[in-house]
N, C-alpha and C positions, 0 to 999 in steps of 0.2 A: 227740242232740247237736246244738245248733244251728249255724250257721256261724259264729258268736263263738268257741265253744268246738271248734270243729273243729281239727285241725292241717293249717296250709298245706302243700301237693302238695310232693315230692321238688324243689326246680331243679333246673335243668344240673348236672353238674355238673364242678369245677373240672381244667380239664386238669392243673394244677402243685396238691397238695395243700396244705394251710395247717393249722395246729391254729388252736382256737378259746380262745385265753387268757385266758375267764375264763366260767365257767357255772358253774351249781349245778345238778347232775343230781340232785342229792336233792329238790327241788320242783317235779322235774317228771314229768310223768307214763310209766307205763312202765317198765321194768327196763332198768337200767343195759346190758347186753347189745342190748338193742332200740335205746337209745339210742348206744350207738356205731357198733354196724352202719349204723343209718340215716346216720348223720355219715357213713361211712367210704363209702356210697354216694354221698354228693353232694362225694368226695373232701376233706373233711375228716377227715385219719388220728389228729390229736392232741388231746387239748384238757387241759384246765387246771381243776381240779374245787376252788372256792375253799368255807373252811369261816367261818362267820361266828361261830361261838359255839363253847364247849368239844364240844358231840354232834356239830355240824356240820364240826367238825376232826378229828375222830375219825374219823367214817365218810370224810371226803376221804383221809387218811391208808389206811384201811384197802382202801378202793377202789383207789386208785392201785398201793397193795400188790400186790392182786388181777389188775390191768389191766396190761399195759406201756405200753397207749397213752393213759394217762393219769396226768399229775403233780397231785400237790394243792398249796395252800395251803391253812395253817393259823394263825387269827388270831380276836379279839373285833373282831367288825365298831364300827366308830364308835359306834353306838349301842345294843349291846350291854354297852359300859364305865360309862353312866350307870345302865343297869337294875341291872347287879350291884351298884354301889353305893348309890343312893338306894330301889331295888325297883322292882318293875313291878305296882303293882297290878291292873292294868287287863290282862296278861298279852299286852301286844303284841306281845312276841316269839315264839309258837305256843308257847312252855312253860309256858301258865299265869301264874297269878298270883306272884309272889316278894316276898319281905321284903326289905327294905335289906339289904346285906351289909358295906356300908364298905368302906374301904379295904383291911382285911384280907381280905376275897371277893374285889378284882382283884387282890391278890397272889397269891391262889389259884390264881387263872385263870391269870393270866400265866405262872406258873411251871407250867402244864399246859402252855401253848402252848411254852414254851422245852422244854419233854421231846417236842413232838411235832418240833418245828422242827428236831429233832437226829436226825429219821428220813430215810434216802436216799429215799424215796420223796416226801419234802416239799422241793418247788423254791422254794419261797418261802412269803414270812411276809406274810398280808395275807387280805383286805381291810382294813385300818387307814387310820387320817386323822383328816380331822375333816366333820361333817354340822352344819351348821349351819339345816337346812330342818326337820330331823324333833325334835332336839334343843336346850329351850331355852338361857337363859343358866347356869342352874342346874346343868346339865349339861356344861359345856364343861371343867371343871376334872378330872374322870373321863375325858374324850375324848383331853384334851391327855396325862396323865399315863400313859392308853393306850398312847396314838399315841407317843413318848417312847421308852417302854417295848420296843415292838415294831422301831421302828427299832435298837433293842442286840439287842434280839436277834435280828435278819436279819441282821448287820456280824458279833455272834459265832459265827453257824455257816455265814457265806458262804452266804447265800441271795438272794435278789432279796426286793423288798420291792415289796407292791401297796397302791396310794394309792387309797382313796373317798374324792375330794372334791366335797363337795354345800355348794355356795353359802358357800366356805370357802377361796376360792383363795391369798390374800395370805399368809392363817395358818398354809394346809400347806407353802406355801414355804419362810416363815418358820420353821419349826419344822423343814424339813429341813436349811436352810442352817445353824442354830445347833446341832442335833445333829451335822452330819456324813451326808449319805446313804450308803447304800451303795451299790456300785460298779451293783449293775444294781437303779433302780428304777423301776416303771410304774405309771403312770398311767394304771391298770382306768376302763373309761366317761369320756372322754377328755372335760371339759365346759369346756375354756376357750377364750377366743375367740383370734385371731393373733397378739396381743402376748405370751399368755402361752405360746404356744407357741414362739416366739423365747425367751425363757427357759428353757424345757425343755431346749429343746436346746441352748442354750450350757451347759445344767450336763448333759449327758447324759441327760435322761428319756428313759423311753420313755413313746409316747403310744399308748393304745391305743382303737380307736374302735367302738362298737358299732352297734346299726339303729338307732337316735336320730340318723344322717347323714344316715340316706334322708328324715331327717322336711321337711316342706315348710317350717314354722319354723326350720330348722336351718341357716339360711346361716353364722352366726358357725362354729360347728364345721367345713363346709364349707372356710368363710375358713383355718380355721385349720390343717387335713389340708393346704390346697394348699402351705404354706408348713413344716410339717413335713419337718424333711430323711428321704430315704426310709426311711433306714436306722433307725431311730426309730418309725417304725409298724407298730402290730400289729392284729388286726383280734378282736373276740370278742361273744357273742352278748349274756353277762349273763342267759341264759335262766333259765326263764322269759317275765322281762322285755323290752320295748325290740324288740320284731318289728318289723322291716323295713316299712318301706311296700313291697308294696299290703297286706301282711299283718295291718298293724297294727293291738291288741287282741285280737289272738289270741293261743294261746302258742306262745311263741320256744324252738330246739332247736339243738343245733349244728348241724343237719345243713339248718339258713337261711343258714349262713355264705357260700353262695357269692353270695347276693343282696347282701349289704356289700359283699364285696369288689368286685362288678362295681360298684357305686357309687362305691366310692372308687377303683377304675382309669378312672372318668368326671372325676372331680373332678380326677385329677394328671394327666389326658391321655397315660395311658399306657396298654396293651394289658392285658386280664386275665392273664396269662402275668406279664408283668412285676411287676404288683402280687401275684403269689400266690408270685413265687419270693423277692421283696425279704420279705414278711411270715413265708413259712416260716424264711427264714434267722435274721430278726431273732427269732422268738419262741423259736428254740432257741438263741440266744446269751443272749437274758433270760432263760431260763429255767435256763441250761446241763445242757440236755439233747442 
């Protein structure tokens, strides 16, 4: 294994614990058991197992089941909503190639997600939004009609709802404002800069930030943590993806969470203690666990 693919050493770890709200343990290496242990050694006890397609809601559900110290989301990631409907020839989503399904395929789907969305073990309905980097214009009318969609049904079973927004900020606003949010929703991989974080939190978001803060191009994110009010931030890995500088491109675990947070107890000049007890509280009131 080379040091690319190695995984980064145990950190410190965190005196006050935190969950990690928002990873995909299903793409990452290891059994789910190895994978919490290790977390719950670098004092990480919780985290938040988000499902992106109908299998990947499935198994977050049935995990969470399994786990007590872990809640799923269940949801058709943003660009999930176009493949169902126009097809994936090209099989970019790891299931192969697929045919178009129309609109009657994300009717399908959706009315899967709304029977998982109605299980105690599902804190919330997401990753949903809009991706505007991965999916062209052709695809936005299946994103939005998604996205729509998922917001009724996180309002009709009282769940928190998780926003992907990728180069899409104005649109997901806009589509929350004209729906109606629900009362607790976050903003998973927190990518806007300090205006739109003043925003957030005049309507309630929560803003959640992942190792993309530690990056040395990431001053705007930076900008915009300082000015997030505390109670409002949550901290998560996205693993996989998004490893913390010094770690960066390697793969990311929960059990990297204490290196974010000591970055973002840099950034609001506050003591790690303090950033770990404000982010524990807040993610179990998003989450209401």
């Amino acid at each position: 294994m080379s040091s690319k693919d190695a995984p980064p050493p145990l950190p410190e770890p965190l005196g006050v614990p935190v969950a990690d709200s928002h990873t995909h343990l299903d793409m990452q290496s290891g059994t789910v058991e190895e994978a919490l242990a290790k977390a719950a050694a670098a004092g990480v006890d919780t985290v938040v197992q988000v499902g992106c397609d109908l299998k990947g809601s499935r198994w977050a559900a049935e995990t969470a089941a399994a786990h007590p110290q872990v809640h799923a989301a269940v949801a058709l990631h943003p660009n999930e909503a176009p493949r169902i409907v126009l097809g994936d020839p090209d099989g970019w989503s790891r299931q192969g190639a697929r045919e178009a399904g129309g609109d009657a395929a994300l009717d399908d789907a959706l009315a899967e997600i709304d029977r998982l969305a109605a299980l105690p073990e599902v804190k919330a309905v997401g990753e949903t939004g809009l991706d505007f980097f991965r999916t062209g214009a052709e695809g936005i009318a299946a994103q939005e009609r998604s996205f729509r969609a998922h917001i009724e049904i996180a309002k009709r079973h009282g769940k928190a709802l998780v926003i992907h927004d990728r180069e899409a900020h104005d649109d997901v606003l806009r589509i929350l404002a004209e729906e109606g949010a629900p009362e607790r929703t976050v903003f998973h991989c927190y990518s806007g800069d300090a205006g739109m974080a003043r925003i957030c939190a005049d309507a309630g978001y929560y803003m959640s930030f992942a190792g993309n803060v530690t990056f040395k191009n990431a001053q705007p994110l930076r900008d915009a943590l300082a000015v997030a009010p505390l109670d409002l931030v949550l901290v998560e890995t996205d693993a996989p993806f998004l490893t913390p500088v010094p770690y960066r491109g390697r793969p990311n675990a929960p059990y990297l969470v204490p290196i974010t947070v000591r970055a973002m107890a840099r950034v609001r000049g506050i003591d790690e203690e303090a950033m770990s007890t404000a982010i524990a509280v807040n993610t179990a009131r998003a989450f209401d666990y």
